[in-house]
C-alpha distance (Angstrom), angle and dihedral (degrees) to the residues before:
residue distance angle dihedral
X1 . . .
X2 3.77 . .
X3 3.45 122.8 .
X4 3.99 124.4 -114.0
X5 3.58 111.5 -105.1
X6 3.39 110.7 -146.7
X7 4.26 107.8 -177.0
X8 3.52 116.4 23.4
X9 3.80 112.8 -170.3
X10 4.11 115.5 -151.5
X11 3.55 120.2 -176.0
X12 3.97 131.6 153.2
X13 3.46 125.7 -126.3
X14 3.67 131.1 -145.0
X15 4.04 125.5 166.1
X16 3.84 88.3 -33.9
X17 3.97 98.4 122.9
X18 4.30 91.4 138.1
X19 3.58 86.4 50.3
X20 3.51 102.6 55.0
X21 3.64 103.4 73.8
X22 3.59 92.4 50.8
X23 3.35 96.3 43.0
X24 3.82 90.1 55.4
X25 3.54 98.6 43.1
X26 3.97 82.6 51.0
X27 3.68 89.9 55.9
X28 3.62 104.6 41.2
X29 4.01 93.9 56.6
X30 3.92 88.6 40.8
X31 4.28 88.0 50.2
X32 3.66 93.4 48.5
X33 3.70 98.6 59.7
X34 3.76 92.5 55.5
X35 4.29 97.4 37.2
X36 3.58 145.5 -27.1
X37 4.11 91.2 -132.2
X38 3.74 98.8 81.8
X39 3.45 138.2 131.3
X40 4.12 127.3 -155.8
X41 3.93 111.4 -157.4
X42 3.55 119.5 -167.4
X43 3.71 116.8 -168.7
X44 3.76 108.7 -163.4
X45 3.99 102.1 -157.3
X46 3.93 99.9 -159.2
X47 3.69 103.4 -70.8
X48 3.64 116.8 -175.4
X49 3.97 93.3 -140.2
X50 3.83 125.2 63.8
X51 3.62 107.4 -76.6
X52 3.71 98.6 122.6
X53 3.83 93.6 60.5
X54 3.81 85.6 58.2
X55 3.31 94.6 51.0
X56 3.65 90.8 45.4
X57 4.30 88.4 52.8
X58 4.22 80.1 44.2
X59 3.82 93.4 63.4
X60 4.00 89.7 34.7
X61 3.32 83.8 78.1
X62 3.75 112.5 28.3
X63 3.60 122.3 39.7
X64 3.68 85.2 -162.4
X65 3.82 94.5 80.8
X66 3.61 123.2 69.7
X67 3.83 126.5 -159.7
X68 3.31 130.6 -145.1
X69 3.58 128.0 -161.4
X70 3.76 124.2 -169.9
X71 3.83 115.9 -165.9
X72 3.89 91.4 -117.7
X73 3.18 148.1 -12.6
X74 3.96 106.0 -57.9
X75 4.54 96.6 158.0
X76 3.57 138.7 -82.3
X77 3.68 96.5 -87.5
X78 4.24 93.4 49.0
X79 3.72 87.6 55.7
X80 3.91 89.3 53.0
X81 3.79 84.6 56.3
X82 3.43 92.8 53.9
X83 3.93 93.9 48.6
X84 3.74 90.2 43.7
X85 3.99 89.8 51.1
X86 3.50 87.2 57.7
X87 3.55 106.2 43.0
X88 4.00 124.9 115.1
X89 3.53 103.8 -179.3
X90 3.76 123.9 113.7
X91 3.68 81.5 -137.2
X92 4.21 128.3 43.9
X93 3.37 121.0 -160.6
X94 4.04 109.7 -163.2
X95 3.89 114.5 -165.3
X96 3.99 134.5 147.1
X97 3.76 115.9 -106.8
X98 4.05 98.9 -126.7
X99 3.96 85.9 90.2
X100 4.16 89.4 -114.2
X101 3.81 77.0 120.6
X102 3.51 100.6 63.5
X103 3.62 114.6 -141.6
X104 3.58 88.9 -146.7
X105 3.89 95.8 66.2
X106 3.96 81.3 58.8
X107 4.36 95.5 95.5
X108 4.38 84.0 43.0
X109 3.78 81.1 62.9
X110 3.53 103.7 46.4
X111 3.31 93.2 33.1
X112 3.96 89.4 61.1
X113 3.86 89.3 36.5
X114 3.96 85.8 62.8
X115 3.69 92.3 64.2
X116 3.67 102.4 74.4
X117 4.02 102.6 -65.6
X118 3.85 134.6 122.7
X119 3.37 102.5 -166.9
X120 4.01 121.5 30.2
X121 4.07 111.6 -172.4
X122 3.90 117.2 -163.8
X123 3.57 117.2 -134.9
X124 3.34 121.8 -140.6
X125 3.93 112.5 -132.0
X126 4.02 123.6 179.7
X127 3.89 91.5 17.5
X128 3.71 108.6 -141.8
X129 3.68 97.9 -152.1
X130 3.97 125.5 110.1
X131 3.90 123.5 -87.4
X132 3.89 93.8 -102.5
X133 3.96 92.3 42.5
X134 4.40 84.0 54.5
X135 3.61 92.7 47.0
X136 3.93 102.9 43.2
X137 4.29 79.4 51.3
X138 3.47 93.9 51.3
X139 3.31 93.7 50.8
X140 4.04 94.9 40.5
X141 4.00 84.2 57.4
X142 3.51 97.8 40.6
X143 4.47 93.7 55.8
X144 3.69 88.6 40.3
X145 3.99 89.8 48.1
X146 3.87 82.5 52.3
X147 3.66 101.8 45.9
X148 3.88 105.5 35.9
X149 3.94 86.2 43.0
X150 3.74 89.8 -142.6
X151 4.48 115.4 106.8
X152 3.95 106.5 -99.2
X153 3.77 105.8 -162.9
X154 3.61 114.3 -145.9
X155 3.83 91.1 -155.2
X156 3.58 91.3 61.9
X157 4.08 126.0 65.1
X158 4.06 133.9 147.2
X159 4.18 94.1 -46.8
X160 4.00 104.7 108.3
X161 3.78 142.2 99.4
X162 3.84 120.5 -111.5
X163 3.85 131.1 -167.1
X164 3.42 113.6 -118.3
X165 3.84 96.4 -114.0
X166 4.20 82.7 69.7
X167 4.00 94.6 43.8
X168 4.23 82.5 56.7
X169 3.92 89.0 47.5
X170 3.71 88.1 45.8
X171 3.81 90.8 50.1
X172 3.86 91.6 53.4
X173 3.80 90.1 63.5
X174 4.03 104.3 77.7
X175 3.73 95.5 155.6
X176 4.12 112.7 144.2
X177 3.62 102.1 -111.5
X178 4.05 114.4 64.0
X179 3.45 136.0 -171.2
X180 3.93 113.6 165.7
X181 3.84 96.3 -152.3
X182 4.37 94.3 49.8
X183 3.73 88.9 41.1
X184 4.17 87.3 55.3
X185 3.63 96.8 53.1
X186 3.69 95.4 42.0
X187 3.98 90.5 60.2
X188 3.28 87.2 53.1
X189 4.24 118.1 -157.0
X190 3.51 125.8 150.5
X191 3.84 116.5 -52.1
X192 3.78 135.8 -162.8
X193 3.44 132.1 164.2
X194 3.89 139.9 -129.8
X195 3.56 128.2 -154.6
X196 3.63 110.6 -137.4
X197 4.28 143.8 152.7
X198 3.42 133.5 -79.4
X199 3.45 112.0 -133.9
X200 3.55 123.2 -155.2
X201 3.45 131.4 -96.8
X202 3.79 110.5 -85.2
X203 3.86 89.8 -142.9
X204 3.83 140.1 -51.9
X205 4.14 123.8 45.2
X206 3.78 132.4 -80.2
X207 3.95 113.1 -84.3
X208 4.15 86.1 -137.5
X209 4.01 103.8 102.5
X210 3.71 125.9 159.7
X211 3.78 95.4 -85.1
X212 3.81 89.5 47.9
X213 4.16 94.0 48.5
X214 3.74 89.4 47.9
X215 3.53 98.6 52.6
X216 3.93 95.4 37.1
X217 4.34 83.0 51.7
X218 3.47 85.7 53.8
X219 3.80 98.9 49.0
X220 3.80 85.8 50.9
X221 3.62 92.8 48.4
X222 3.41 98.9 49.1
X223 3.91 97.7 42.0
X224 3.75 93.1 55.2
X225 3.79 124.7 22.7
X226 3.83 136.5 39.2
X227 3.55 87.6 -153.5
X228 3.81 89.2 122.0
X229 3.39 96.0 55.5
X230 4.10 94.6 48.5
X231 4.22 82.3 57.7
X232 3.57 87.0 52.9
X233 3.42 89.7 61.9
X234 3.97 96.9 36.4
X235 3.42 82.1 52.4
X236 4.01 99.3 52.9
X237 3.55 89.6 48.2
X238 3.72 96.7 53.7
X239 3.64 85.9 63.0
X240 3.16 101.9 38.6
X241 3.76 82.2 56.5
X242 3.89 97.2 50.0
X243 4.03 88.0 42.3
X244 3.59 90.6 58.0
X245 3.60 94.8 42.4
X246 3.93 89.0 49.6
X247 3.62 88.6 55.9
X248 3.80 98.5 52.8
X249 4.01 82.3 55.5
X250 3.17 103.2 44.3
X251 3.97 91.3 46.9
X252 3.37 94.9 48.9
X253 3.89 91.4 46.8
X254 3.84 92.3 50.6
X255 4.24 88.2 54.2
X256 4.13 90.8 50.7
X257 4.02 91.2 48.4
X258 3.47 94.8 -108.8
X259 3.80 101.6 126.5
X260 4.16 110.7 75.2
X261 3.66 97.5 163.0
X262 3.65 143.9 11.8
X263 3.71 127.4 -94.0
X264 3.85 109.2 -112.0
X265 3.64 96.3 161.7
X266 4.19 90.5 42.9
X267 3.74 92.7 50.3
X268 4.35 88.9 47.2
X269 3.30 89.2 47.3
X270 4.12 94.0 48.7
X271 3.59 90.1 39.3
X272 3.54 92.8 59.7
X273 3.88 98.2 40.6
X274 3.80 84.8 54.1
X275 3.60 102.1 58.3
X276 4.13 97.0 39.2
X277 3.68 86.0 58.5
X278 3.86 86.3 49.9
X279 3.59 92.2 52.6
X280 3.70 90.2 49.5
X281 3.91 89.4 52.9
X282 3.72 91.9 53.2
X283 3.78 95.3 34.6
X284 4.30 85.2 55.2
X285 3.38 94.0 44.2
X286 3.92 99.9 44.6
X287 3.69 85.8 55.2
X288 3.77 97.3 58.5
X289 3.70 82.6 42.6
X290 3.78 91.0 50.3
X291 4.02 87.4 50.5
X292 3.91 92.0 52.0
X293 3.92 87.0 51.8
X294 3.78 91.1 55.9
X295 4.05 83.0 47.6
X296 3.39 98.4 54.4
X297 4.15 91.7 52.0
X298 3.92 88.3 75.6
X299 4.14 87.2 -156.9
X300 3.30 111.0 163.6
X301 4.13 117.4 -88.0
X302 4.40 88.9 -118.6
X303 3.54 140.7 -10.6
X304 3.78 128.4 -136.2
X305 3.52 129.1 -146.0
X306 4.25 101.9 179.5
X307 3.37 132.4 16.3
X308 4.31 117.2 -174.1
X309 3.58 124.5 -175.3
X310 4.00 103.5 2.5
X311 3.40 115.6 156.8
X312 3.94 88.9 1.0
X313 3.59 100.7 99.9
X314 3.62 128.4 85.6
């Protein structure tokens, strides 16, 4: 008969193959304090460098840690999926495998989760990362605050333990678009927080640039609020508004003599400000209508090439 498993342990793994074996050692020594029934599942999300092979020597030598390999590189919060679908624990810890997430704050976490609480977030206090990397965040969390109409805490990302009556929830939602943190609070459960360090980077730089914020804002934005289609409107009000009051204006300019000649530059300028506000209006809604296309599909959320060691270790 199979074993409970008590902890499992998902994280993803992209081009981290020097971090690995620290990160597992880390973990192991951490795990054993709390329980022997754990599991450590490392989700290697099509990295272009070696990682896999140290995964691969990882489970060589404990049958405790399961790898994952997807057949390319479908995103940080598909390869949670994948960890989460194969998780046994009555308890999931999610964390990212640069060691930001300090395996160490793991028994904190538990040990909070064992009070009463379902879902225990860390937050992250004296954030390690650069200036730039702080302000680009801030900003990420602040538009997405904005535009989903729901509080996004920059403090707070994917590092947190959850019961595994949430990790079933979380498994029922198999739309498309995922982001592990929005998916959380939409389940609902009860929450509680934890204050806790960040570490810093073991080595290398974040994969999130510019161009990879923007588009995961987007995804975000467009999974989970109308909000830009309400500004649309706002928007097409507000000139509809100034138009009209234009008008009045100009018409009661033209009956006191005031008007000589016509406008050219005012009408250019209107023309122009008229059609880039259509474009925007299509441009909005052919992205939503984009999204629904990649709905539709029904692919599957990841694909795995190799699995080693699941439901081996006890």
């Amino acid at each position: 008969m199979e074993k409970i498993i008590e902890i499992s342990i998902i994280s993803p793994v992209y081009e981290a193959a020097d971090i690995i074996p620290e990160l597992v050692e880390r973990l192991q020594k951490t795990l054993v304090s709390i329980t022997s029934q754990y599991e450590i599942i490392l989700v290697e999300d099509g990295s272009q460098d070696n990682s896999w092979e140290m995964i691969e020597q990882a489970c060589a030598t404990d049958k405790k840690i399961i790898g994952i390999k997807l057949s390319r590189n479908f995103g940080q919060h598909y390869a949670i999926t994948a960890g989460l679908d194969h998780a046994r624990g009555n308890w999931a810890v999610v964390m990212d495998c640069d060691l930001q997430d300090r395996p160490e704050e793991i028994p904190g976490l538990y040990s909070k989760a064992l009070q009463g609480h379902q879902v225990v977030l860390a937050r992250r206090t004296n954030r390690t990362d650069g200036a730039l990397k702080k302000s680009s965040s801030r900003l990420f969390y602040w538009v997405l605050t904005y535009l989903t109409g729901s509080v996004q805490d920059p403090s707070i990302a994917n590092f947190g333990i959850y019961h595994k009556q949430v990790i079933k929830a979380l498994q029922k939602l198999r739309e498309p678009i995922r982001y592990f943190p929005t998916m959380v609070r939409w389940v609902g459960f009860r929450k509680t927080f934890v204050e806790v360090e960040h570490g810093n980077r073991f080595e290398g730089k974040t994969s999130y640039n510019w161009s990879r914020l923007l588009k995961l804002a987007l995804d975000i934005i467009l999974a989970n609020s109308d909000k830009p289609i309400w500004l649309i409107v706002k928007i097409g009000l507000l000139i509809s508004l100034a138009s009209f009051t234009v008008g009045i204006v100009a018409l009661v300019r033209y009956f006191m003599n005031l008007i000589t000649v016509a406008g050219y530059t005012s009408l250019l300028v209107s023309v122009w400000f008229i059609g880039g506000i259509i474009l925007m209006v299509l441009g909005i809604i052919g992205l939503y209508i984009g999204k629904i296309f990649e709905g539709v599909k029904n692919r599957p959320l990841y694909i795995t090439e190799k699995i080693l060691n699941d439901n081996d270790g006890v």
